[in-house]
N, C-alpha and C positions, 0 to 999 in steps of 0.2 A: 245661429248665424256666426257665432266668434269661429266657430270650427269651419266653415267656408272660407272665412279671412285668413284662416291660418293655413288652411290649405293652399290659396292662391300664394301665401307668401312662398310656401312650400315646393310650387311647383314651378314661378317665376326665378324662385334664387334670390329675391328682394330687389329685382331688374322692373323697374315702376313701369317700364313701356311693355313688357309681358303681364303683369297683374290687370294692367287695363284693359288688353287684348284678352286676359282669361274674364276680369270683370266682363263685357262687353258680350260674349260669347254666355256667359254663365245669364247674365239678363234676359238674352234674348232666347236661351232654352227654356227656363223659366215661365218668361210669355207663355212660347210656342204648349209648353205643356200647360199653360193653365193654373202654373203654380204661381204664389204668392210669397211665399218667404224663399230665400236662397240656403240651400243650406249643405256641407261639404259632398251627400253625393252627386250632387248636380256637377258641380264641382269636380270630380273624380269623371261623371260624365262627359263633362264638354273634355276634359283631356283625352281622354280616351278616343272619343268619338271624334276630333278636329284636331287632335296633338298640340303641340307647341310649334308656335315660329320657329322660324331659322334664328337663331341668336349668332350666330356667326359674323362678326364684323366686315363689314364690305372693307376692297382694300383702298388707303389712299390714294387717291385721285393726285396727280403730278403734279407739283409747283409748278407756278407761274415763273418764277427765277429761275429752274430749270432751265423752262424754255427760251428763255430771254438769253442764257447763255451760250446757247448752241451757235453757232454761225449760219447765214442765211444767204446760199447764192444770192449773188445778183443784187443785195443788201446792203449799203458799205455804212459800217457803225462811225458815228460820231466822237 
C-alpha cells in the first residue's frame, strides 16, 4: 500500500484536492472489483481509465469595487 500513496502523490503533484479525487476513485474501483487492499496498480488504473481533473485554475470572478466604480445612468452618486 506505501506504493499507492506514492503514487497518488505522484500523480496529484502533491494538489491534496487531486489525491482525494484519485483516493476516492481508487476506493471505489477497489469495491467494484472485489478487492480489499488498494495498492499502486489500481492506482495506475483509475488514472488511466478516468484520467485526471482539469487542474486549470478557473479565472477570477470581478471585484465588486470594479463595479462600484463604473458610472451608472440614471444613478447620481453621493
Amino acid at each position: 500500500m506505501p506504493e499507492a500513496v506514492e503514487q497518488i502523490y505522484k500523480y496529484s503533484r502533491g494538489e491534496p484536492r487531486l489525491q482525494v479525487i484519485l483516493a476516492q476513485n481508487a476506493l471505489l474501483g477497489a469495491f467494484l472489483m472485489g478487492v480489499q487492499n488498494i495498492d499502486a496498480k489500481i492506482i495506475h488504473e483509475v488514472v488511466r481509465d478516468r484520467g485526471l481533473p482539469d487542474t486549470t485554475l478557473e479565472p477570477e470572478p470581478p471585484s465588486i469595487e470594479r463595479h462600484i466604480k463604473k458610472d451608472v445612468k440614471g444613478v447620481k452618486k453621493s
